[in-house]
N, C-alpha and C positions, 0 to 999 in steps of 0.2 A: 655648876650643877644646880637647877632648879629644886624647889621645894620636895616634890613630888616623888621624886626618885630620877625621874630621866633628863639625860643632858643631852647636852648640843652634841655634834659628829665631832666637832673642836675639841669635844675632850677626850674621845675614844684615844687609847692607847693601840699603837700602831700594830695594823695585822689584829685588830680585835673586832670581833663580830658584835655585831650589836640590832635590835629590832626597832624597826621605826613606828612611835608611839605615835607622834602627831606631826605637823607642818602648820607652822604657824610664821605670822612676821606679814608682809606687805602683800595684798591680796593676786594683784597679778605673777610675782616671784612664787606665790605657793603654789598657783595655775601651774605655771610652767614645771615646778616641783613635780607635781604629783599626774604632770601628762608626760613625762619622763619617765614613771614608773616608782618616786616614793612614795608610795601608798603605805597607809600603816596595816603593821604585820607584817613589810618586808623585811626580811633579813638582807645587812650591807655590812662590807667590811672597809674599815679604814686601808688602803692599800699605802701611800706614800702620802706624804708631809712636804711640804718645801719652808724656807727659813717664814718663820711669821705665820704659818699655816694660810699661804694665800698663791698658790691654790694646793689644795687638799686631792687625793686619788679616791677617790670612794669602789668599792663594786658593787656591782646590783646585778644579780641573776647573769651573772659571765661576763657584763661589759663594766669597764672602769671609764668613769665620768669624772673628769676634774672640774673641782665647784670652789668659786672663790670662796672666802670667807663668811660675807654676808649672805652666801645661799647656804653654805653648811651651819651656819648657825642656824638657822630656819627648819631645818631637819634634829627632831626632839627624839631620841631614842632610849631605848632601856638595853645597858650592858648584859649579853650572852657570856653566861656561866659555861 
């Protein structure tokens, strides 16, 4: 968990909604990030986990995208109360 309050998608507990605060990390991977549709303010839910979280099920607005590690880390969100 960073400073600020929002953490990686790596830390969302499974089936937890959560809103995308930013996209940060290596300038072409956030490209692709956020022409995929994480833009901030969306709302994503952690869907499924695999051993190691590599790769991760995320959902974004009805489709579930599997993203290794080093792209869900790059996705900073704020945990949904």
């Amino acid at each position: 968990m960073t400073g600020n309050g929002s953490m990686s998608v790596l830390d969302l507990p499974k089936n937890g909604w959560a809103r995308v605060e930013k996209v940060e990390g290596e300038p072409t991977l956030c490209t692709r990030l956020l022409e995929m549709g994480f833009t901030p303010g969306e709302c994503i839910r952690l869907v499924a986990t695999s051993p190691f979280h590599n790769p991760v099920a995320v959902n974004l607005r009805g489709t579930v995208f599997a993203l290794r590690d080093y792209e869900a880390s790059c996705l900073k969100v704020c945990l949904m109360e």
